[in-house]
TORTOR-326734 format. One record per residue (C-alpha): x, z, y. Coordinates in pm, whole numbers, plus 50000, padded with zeros to 5 digits. Layout:
residues N
XZY...
//
This chain:
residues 579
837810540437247838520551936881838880593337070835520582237295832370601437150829490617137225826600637037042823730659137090825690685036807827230713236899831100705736830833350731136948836120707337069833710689537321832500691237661829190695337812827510672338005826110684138314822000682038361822150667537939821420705237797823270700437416825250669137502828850668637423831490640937452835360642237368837730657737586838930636537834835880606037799835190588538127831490604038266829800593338538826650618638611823960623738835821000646038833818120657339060815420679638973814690675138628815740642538639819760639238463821610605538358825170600438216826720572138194829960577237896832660548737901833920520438083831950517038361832430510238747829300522038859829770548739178827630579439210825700562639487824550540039218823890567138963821810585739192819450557039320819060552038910817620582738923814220568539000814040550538716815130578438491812180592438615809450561438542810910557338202812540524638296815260527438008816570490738003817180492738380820010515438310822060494838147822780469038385826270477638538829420461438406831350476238148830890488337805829510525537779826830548337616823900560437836822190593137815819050602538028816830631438039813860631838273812400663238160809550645337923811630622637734815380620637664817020585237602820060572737441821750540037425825020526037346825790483637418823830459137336826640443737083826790478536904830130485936991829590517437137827130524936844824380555036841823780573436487820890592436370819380611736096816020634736032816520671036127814240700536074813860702836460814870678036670816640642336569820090645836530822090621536757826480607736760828220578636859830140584336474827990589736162830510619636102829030642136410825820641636258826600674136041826190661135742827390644235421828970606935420827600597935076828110557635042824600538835020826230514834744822840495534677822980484135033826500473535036825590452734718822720439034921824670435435202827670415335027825340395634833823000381335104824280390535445824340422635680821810406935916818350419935763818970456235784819890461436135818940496836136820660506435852824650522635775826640520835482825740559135407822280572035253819880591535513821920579535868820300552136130821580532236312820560520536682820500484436645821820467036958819520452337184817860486837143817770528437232816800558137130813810579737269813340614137181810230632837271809730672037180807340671136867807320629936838809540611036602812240589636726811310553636894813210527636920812710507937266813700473937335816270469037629817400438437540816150424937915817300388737883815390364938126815200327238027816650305738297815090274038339817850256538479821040257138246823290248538600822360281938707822390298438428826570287038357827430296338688825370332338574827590336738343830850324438488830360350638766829430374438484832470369438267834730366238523833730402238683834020418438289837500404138242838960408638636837550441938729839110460038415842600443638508842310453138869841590489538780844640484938535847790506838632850320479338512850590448538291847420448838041847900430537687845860398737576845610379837290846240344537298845040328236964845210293737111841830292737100838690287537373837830321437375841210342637427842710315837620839690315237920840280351737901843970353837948844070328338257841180350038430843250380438366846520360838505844330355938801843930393238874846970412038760850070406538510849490402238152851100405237844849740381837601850790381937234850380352936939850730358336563851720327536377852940320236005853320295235750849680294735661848750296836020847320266736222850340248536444848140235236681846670268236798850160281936841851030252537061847830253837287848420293637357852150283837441850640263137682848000285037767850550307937856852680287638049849680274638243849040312238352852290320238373851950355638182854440370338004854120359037609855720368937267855020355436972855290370836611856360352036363854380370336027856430369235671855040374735336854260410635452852330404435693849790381435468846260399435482844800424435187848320444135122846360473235262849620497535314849840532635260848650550035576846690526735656843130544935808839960538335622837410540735922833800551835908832650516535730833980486135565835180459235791836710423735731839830435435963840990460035768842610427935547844460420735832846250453535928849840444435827849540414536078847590434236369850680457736371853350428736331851610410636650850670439636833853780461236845855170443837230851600457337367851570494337228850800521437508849750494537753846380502737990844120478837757844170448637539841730421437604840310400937317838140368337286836510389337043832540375037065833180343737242831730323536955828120342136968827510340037352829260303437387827990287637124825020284036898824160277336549821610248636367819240276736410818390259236781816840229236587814810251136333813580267336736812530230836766810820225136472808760259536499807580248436867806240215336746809230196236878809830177636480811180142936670813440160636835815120180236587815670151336330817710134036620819740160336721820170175736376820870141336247823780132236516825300163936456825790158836094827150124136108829260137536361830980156936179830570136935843828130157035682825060146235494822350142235730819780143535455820280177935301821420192335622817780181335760816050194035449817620231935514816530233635810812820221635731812330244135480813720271935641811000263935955808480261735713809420295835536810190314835790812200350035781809970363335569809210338035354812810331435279813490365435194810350368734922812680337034789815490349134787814440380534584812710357934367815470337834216817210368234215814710382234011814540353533771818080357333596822170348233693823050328133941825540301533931828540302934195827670269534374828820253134723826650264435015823850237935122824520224935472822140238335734820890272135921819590293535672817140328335742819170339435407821960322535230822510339534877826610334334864829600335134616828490375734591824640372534409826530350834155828960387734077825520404634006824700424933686820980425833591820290460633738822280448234075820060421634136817030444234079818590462534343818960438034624815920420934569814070454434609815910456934929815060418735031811250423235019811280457535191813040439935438810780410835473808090436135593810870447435861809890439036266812340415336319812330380336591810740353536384812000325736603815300312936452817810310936702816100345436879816600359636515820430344336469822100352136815821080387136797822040391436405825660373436545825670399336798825250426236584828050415036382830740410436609829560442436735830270461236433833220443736360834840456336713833540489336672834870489636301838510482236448838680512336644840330534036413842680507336360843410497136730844280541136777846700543936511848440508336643848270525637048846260497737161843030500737355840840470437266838130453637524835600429237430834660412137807832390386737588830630417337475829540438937801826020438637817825880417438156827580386337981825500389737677822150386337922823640361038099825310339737783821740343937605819480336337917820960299437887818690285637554820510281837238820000242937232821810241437568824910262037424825080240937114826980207137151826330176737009829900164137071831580187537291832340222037185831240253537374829930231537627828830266237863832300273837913833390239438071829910247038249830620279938395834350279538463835280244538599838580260838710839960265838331842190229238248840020199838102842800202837841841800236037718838270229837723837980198837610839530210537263837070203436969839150218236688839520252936548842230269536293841610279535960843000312035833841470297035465845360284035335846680320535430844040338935262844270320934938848050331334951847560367535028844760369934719847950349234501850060375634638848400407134565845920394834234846740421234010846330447934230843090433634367841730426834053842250467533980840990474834272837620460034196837360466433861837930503733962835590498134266832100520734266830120494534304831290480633969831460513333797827840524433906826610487133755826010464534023829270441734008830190425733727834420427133707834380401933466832450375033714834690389033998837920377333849836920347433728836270335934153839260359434221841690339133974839970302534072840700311034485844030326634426844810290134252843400275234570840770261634335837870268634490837590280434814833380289334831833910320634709836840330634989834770347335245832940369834976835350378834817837170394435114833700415635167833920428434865837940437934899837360455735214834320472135081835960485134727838950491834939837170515235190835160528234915838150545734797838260565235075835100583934972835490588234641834930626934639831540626034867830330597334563831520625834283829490652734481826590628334444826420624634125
//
């Protein structure tokens, strides 16, 4: 997918669409097109619809009924033009993303921020804001100054003379009946995983974690075609995942190897020649392993993933703040309350979060959060248990004075933003967006390692149908991922009756013991600490404590901010034409 794109520029290297006047894709990109009249629409990607299907769509190209034209299988961008209005979409993860920017004539368009014919300069206030309280608030913005981004869930219309709207396509219809709505997405997830193996020439590649979500993937695919599935395991690495995908994979009798990582392998070595990619992603940590593990599946058709499975099968404490915003109080404390005992967590302060954060609201919580950090330092502190609008992490504590101006400028501008203001509604769809971007931030990884990654949990047909069944019903009390049991009785009651989960935390706490000196340079040398915003000397007092396996709060920040002053690196010279 990395050498997929498409744009309403002019590159030279691309091809025209036909009936799209100015549309280009890459040589060689999957298009499916119909037009009539002035009516055109293109669909860009993986995508089974036939041209039968394209044509009747025609119709609604015509009435303006955008969100209509994303319903076939598949991941893909759609363009449509019906002579009034021209529309643009990619997925409704975001993997197949749509960029734009202001132009003097019309609104430049690309699936990469690099076709938009302009400067990359780094927007390092908002990957400060970003790293300090979450990615989830600005859903329309990049990592670069001046460049959009389609959220998912949305497109883009373009009118001659009219600024760019954003319309909602979204298009997910509440079941009332969470029977049906399992066996909705059964069939749907099913289709997404066995159609792109039946159109396969040849084995495809899986992964097998061990997990729920790779491992209901990789028997489907066994069902419809051979597979390759591949495991990496270490000495940090959980045991029992690598002995559920050895059964996994003797269950679905698929071809497996397994790669057993060294020292190497362990995540932030960042190796020379390693690509940067068009924005900071947690996965770039991990590139030594993704090549160690991947290798046996190089130049195969595709590579499944479980990639997503956590967002559409399961659901967050948000659900009970949902309850608590509809009235429903009585109901929430019970819930909320088993669930923490459950799994031996104060019921008391997990009960309180998610009060207050019903009685605050999204915007409320954000005018907070810019208040305390408007009132001075913070002090690196465990997270409190519950759902949270916005949790201020290990990051706000790494703040300077002028840095925490910063974010807190951002926070209340976003508090104004339109955004859902029910709490699960609000927290799928920021989880969506983040897996999103985390798949479409691998891409330059998975071309340079000759893999082509899909993401079945992410097609926009699964997504309706995983988010049609309410949050509450997709969070168990005591089982876990109960929708999956749900909607594919034919996976084994062993698999899905697993409760437990691996922890990458022991093998990150190595790798930052590992490589400390040279990650402490890189930060200190990172922009975002030489423009003011980071404080080094806060930095490697959390990097130091978690290399010691002292404190492991400030883990997951602290790989943000590696990736991020890592990838920074790679733009030094469009920074130094800024300034």
């Amino acid at each position: 997918m990395e050498h997929e794109w498409i744009t309403n520029g002019s590159d030279g290297n691309g091809m025209a669409i036909d009936g799209l006047g100015g549309v280009r894709c890459a040589p060689g990109t999957v298009v499916r097109a119909a037009a009539e009249g002035r009516a055109a629409l293109a669909i860009v990607g993986d995508c089974p619809a036939t041209h039968h299907e394209l044509q009747a769509a025609l119709s609604a190209v015509r009435a303006g009924y955008w969100a209509e034209l994303t319903r076939w299988p598949g991941s893909y961008w759609v363009v449509a033009d019906n002579g009034r209005q021209r529309f643009v979409c990619g997925d409704l993860a975001g993997i197949r993303a749509v960029y734009y920017t202001r132009g003097e004539r019309e609104t430049p368009w690309a699936s990469t921020a690099k076709l938009l014919g302009r400067p990359l300069v780094p927007d390092l206030p908002h990957l400060t804001a970003r790293l300090a309280a979450g990615e989830q608030h600005w859903p329309h913005r990049t990592p670069y100054e001046e460049i959009r981004l389609v959220p998912g869930g949305f497109g883009l219309l373009l009118a001659p003379g009219a600024p760019p709207q954003l319309i909602d396509i979204a298009g997910v219809e509440p079941v009332e009946d969470s029977r049906e709505g399992a066996e909705r997405f059964g069939q749907a997830f099913t289709d997404a995983v066995q159609h792109r193996v039946g159109a396969a020439d040849g084995a495809v590649g899986a992964d097998l974690s061990g997990g729920l979500d790779s491992s209901a993937a990789v028997v489907l695919a066994a069902a419809a075609g051979p597979v390759h599935a591949v495991t990496y395991t270490d000495g940090y690495t959980s045991g029992e995942d690598m002995a559920f995908a050895a059964r996994v994979a003797e269950h679905a009798q698929v071809q497996h190897t397994v790669a057993a990582g060294s020292l190497e392998q362990l995540p932030f070595s960042f190796p020379a020649g390693q690509p940067t990619g068009s924005e900071p992603v947690l996965e770039a940590a991990m590139y030594a392993m993704d090549a160690a593990y991947l290798r046996p599946v190089r130049g195969l058709p595709l590579h499944l993933t479980g990639h997503g499975g956590d967002i559409v099968l399961d659901a967050s404490g948000s659900c009970w703040v949902r309850l608590v915003q509809d009235g429903r109080r009585r109901e929430a404390h019970r819930q909320a309350v088993a669930y923490a005992r459950l799994r031996n967590t104060a019921p008391g302060p997990y009960w309180k979060a998610l009060k207050d954060a019903a009685a605050l609201g999204r915007a409320g919580s954000l005018e907070r959060a810019a208040e305390v950090l408007e009132r001075g330092p913070l002090t690196p502190r465990s997270a409190t248990a519950g759902w949270s609008w916005c949790r201020l992490g290990a990051g706000a504590s790494w703040l300077t004075g002028f840095g925490r101006h910063q974010v807190a400028l951002q926070l209340r501008q976003a508090a104004g933003d339109r955004q859902p203001q029910r709490a699960d509604e609000f927290d799928q769809w920021a989880a969506l967006r983040s897996v999103g971007a985390s798949a479409r931030g691998w891409m330059p990884y998975s071309a340079v390692l000759g893999v082509r990654a899909v993401y079945p949990y992410l097609d926009n047909q699964v997504v309706r149908a995983a988010f049609a069944v309410p949050a509450l019903a997709r969070r168990g009390l005591v089982a876990y991922k109960p929708l999956l049991r749900a909607a594919l009785p034919q996976l084994p009651a062993w698999l899905t009756a697993r409760r437990s989960k691996g922890s990458f935390t022991a093998q990150r706490i190595a790798a930052l013991a590992r490589h400390h000196d040279r990650l402490d340079a890189l930060v200190s040398s990172s922009p975002l600490v030489t423009s003011g915003l980071i404080d080094p000397a806060a930095v490697r007092t959390a990097l130091g404590q978690a290399a010691r396996g002292q404190s492991a709060t400030a883990i997951a920040d602290l790989h943000q901010l590696l990736v991020t002053s890592w990838w920074l690196t790679g733009h030094s010279t469009p920074l130094e034409a800024a300034c």
